[in-house]
C-alpha positions, -999 to 999 in steps of 0.1 A, spaced: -322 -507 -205 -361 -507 -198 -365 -531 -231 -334 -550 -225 -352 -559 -192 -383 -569 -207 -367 -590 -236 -338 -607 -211 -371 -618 -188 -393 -628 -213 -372 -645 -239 -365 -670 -207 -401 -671 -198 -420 -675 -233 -395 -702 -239 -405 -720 -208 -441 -716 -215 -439 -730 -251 -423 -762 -237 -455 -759 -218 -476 -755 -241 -464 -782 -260 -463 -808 -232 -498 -797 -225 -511 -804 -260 -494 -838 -263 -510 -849 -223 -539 -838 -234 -547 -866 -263 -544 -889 -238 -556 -876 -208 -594 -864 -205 -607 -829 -198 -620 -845 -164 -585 -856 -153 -577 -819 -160 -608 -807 -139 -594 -829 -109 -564 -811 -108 -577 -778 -109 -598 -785 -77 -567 -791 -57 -548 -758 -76 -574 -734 -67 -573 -742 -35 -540 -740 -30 -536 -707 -46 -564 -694 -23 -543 -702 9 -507 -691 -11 -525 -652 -8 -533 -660 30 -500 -667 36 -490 -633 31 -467 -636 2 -475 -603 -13 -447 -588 14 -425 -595 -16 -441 -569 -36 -435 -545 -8 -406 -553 -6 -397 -541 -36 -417 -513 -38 -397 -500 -8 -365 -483 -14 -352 -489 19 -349 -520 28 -325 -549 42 -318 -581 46 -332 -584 76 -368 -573 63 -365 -597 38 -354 -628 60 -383 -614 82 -409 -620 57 -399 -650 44 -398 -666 77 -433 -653 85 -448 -664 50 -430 -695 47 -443 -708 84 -483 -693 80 -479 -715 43 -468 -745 70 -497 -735 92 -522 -731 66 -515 -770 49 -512 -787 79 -550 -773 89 -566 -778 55 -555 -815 55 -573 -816 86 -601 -800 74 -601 -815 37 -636 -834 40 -652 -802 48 -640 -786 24 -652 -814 -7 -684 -804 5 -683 -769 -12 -661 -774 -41 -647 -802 -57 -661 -833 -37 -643 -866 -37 -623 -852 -69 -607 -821 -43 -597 -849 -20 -577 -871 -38 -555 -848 -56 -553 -819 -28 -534 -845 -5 -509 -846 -29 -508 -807 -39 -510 -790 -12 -469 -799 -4 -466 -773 -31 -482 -748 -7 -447 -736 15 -428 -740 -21 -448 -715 -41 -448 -690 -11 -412 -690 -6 -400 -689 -44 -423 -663 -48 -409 -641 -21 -371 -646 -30 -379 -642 -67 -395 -610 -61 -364 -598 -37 -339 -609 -70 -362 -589 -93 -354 -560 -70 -315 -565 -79 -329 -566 -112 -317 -602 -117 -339 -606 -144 -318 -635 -164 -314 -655 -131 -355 -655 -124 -356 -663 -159 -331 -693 -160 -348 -709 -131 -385 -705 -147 -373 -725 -178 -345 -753 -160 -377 -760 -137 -401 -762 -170 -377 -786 -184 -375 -808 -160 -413 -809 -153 -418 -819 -189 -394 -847 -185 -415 -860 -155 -452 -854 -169 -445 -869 -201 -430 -895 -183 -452 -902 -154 -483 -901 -182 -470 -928 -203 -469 -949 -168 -504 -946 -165 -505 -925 -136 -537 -899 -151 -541 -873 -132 -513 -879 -109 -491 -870 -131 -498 -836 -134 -496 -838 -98 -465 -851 -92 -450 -830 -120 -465 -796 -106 -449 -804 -71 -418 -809 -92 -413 -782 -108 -416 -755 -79 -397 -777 -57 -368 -773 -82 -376 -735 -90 -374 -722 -53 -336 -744 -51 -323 -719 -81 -342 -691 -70 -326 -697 -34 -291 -702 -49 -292 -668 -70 -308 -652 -38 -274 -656 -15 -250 -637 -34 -278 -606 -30 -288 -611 0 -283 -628 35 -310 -651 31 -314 -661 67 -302 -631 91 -335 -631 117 -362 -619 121 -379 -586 137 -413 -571 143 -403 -539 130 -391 -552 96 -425 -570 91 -446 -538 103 -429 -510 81 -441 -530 49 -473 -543 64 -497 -514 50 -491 -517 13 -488 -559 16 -524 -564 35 -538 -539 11 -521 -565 -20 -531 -596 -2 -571 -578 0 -566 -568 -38 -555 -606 -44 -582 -621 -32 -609 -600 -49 -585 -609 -80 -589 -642 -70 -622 -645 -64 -629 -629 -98 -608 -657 -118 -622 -682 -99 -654 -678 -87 -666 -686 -125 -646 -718 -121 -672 -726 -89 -704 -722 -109 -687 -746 -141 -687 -772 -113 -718 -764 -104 -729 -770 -143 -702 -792 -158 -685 -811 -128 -651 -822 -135 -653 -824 -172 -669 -791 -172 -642 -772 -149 -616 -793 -173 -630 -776 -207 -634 -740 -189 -598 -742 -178 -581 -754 -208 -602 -730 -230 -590 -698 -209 -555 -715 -206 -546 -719 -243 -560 -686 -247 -542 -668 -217 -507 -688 -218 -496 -664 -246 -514 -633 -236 -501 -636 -200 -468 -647 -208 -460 -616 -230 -478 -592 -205 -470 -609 -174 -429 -608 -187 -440 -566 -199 -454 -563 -164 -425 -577 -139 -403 -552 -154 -424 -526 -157 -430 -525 -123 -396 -524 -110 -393 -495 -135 -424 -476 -127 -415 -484 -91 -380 -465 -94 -394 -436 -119 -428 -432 -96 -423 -395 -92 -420 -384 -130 -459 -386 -137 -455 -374 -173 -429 -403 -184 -448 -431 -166 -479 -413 -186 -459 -422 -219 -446 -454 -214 -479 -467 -200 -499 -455 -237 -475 -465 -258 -469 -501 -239 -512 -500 -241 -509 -494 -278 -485 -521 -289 -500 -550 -268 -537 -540 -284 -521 -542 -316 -505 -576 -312 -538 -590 -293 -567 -579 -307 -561 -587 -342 -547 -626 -329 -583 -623 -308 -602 -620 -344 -583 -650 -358 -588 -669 -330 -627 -661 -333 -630 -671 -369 -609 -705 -368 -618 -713 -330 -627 -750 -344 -601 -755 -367 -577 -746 -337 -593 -765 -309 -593 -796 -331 -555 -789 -344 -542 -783 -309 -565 -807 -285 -580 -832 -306 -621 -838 -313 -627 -848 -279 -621 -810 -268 -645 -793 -295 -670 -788 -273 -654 -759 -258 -654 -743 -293 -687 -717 -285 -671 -711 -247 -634 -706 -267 -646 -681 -288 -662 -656 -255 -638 -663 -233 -611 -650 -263 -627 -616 -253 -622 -614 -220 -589 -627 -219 -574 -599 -236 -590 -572 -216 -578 -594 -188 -541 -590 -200 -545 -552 -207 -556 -541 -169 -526 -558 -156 -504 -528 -173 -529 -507 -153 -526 -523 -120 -486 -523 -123 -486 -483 -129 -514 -480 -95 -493 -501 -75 -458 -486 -86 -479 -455 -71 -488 -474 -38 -529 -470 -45 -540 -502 -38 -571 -498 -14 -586 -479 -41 -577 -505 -69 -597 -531 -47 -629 -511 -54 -624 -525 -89 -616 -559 -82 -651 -558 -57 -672 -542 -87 -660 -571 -111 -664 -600 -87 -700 -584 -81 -710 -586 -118 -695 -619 -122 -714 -634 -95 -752 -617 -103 -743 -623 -142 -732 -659 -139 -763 -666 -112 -784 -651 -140 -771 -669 -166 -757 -706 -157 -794 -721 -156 -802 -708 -193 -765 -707 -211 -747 -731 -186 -707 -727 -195 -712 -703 -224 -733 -678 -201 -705 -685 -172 -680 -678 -200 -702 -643 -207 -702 -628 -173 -664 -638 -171 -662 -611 -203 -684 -586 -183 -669 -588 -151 -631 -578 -168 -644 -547 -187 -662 -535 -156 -628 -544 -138 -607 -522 -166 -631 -496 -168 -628 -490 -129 -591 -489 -135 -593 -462 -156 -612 -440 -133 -585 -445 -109 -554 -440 -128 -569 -404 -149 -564 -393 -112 -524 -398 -115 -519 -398 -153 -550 -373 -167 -557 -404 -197 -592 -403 -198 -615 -430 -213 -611 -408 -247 -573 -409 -246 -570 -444 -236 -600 -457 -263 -578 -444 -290 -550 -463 -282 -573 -492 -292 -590 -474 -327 -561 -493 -350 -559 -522 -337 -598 -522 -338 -593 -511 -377 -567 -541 -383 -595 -566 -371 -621 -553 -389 -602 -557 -425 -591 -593 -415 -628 -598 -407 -638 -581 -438 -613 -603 -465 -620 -634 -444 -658 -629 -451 -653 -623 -490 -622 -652 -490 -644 -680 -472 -668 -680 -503 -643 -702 -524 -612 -709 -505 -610 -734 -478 -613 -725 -441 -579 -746 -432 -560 -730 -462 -573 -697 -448 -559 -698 -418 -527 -701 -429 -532 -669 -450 -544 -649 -426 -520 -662 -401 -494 -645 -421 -512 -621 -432 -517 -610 -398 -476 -613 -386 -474 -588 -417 -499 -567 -407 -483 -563 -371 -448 -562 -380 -455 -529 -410 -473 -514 -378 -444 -518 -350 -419 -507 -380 -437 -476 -385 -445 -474 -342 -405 -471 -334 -406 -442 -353 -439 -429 -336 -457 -427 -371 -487 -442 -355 -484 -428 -321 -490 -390 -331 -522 -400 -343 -534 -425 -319 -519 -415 -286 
């Protein structure tokens, strides 16, 4: 049932982020990486005040096994009117905020975003309430109905000439038409509008303002980096940083981030039986590592060829920042299994040490760094804040599961082994076989290598000797 789960959600969701994907590569021949850079000033923002807004009572929500309808009407009221609260006062206070990040770029695109702000807050608090139900095809259907139609506008509204706007417009879009399917599967669960009381919002306060502190250290951390490329790069700067770390986190996200929503729920409801959540946290460790770090080595070696393949020559000089930044995505994508087993435990405060430590390093290391290295030395403390972030982790969860950093380091010593033979054959290869031809070797060389391995893992040939 648990993988059932896992492939119902993300079948739906990979398939919405490959019309993405796609959409993204086309836009971005004929967009530039500072049109890309204007909108991120206005998304940053408005993720920063979607965590203010208290969203993260959806987690709670399903984290508690004894709730009702009225907690979760009582929640989304509150959420959806501080999201209100929150947009009406930043557009107020919009030229104050230019001053610190984004200048007259923030302005004219956050006037436009930040209608998105009540959206995102609501869908994500209903979607989290279906996910309890375990409605994991209906959260699925409305991720890739809303994708679809925001290619159709993006496309559409690029060939118009509208630039940036576009992506604008299109974002705004998409959620808007995301929270109207969430909202429809919602009402055959729930009593989506039955009142709202103070004791329904206080029962789940504790573990929801310890979320929202943890998501804004987490927040912090993935963005703070984004405030000194501005700093360095402006606009076109911010635009190569982001892409860089998107086309490398779109596909690591999307398969853990799909792993992750339903291991939660299932951790959630199995939080007692230490020894099973012990098991399927190692092996789900081992089988991302395998699938990531060898992709990571590829992406390493043929970073240019890639870049140039996917974006275009205009893009290449995020090739050097690319290849970092590869690093730290996938240790990124492994500490959110991690957080999901701490949280299904309800340790949260102690999980924010780790997101304070690894906003710490990313701060001193980028200071250090950005005056020297500009983005590529940004791009390094990025990679050193997430392993100080996963190592912390660690400390906390040996407490619950007894994996120490021994145990969990040899979940990583094949996948480690299956990079260091591509690296090995691509080094005696490259001396008289092209680098484009290569790639395509190694490409399938490397779906080979990964598919012998997961044969032989559903019979636990691996697992005996690397769990």
């Amino acid at each position: 049932m648990l993988l059932k789960n896992i492939l119902t959600t993300g079948s739906f969701n990979i398939s919405a982020q490959i019309i993405v994907f796609i959409v993204e590569i086309l836009i971005a021949r004929i967009l530039a990486p500072s049109d890309f850079g204007t909108f991120v000033f206005a998304l940053v923002v408005v993720e920063l005040l979607s965590i203010f807004s208290m969203k993260f009572y959806g987690l709670a929500f399903v984290q508690k096994k004894d709730t009702t309808d009225t907690d979760l009407s009582s929640i989304a009221i509150m959420a959806f009117s501080l999201s209100c609260l929150y947009a009406a006062a930043s557009l107020l206070g919009i030229g104050y905020i230019s001053q610190l990040w984004g200048g007259d770029d923030l302005v004219k695109s956050y006037t436009t975003l930040v209608w998105a702000l009540p959206v995102i807050t609501l869908e994500f608090v209903y979607r989290q309430a279906l996910m309890k139900e375990k409605c994991f095809w209906h959260t699925g259907m409305a991720e890739i109905i809303s994708v679809i139609i925001y290619a159709a506008t993006v496309i559409s509204l690029v060939n118009l000439g509208f630039g940036f706007y576009a992506l604008l417009y299109a974002y705004v879009v998409r959620q808007s038409i995301k929270l109207i399917i969430i909202l429809w599967s919602v009402k055959k669960h729930y009593v989506v509008l039955s009142g709202i009381k103070y004791e329904s919002i206080k029962k789940l306060t504790r573990m929801s303002f310890a979320m929202t502190l943890q998501s804004l250290f987490i927040y912090s951390s993935s963005n703070t980096d984004k405030y000194f490329v501005d700093l360095s790069g402006g606009a076109q700067g911010v635009g190569l940083y982001t892409r860089a770390l998107k086309l490398l986190q779109m596909p690591l996200n999307q398969i853990v981030m799909n792993v992750s929503s339903v291991l939660y729920v299932h951790f959630s409801h199995c939080q007692n039986d230490i020894q099973y959540l012990s098991d399927i946290f190692k092996k789900t460790t081992f089988i991302l590592a395998l699938i990531f770090i060898p992709a990571t080595m590829l992406i390493i070696i043929f970073a240019d060829i890639i870049i140039n393949l996917i974006y275009g020559s205009q893009w290449l000089p995020m090739v050097p920042i690319f290849k970092v930044l590869a690093v730290g995505a996938v240790i990124s994508s492994l500490s959110i299994i991690i957080g999901n087993l701490l949280k299904s435990q309800g340790i949260v405060y102690r999980e924010t040490i780790s997101n304070i430590l690894a906003l710490s390093t990313l701060i001193l290391a980028s200071y250090l760094l950005v005056d020297n290295y500009g983005m590529l030395g940004i791009s390094i403390a990025f990679v050193l804040s997430k392993f100080i972030f996963l190592c912390s982790q660690l400390q906390i969860q040996k407490k619950i599961t007894e994996i120490g950093f021994i145990s969990y380091t040899r979940l990583y010593l094949y996948p480690v082994f299956v990079s260091l033979v591509i690296f090995k054959m691509y080094l005696l290869a490259s001396v008289s076989i092209s680098r484009e031809i290569l790639l395509i070797i190694f490409f399938m060389f490397y779906i080979l290598a990964v598919s012998v391995s997961l044969f032989f893992e559903k019979r636990n040939s691996l697992s005996q000797y690397f769990m």
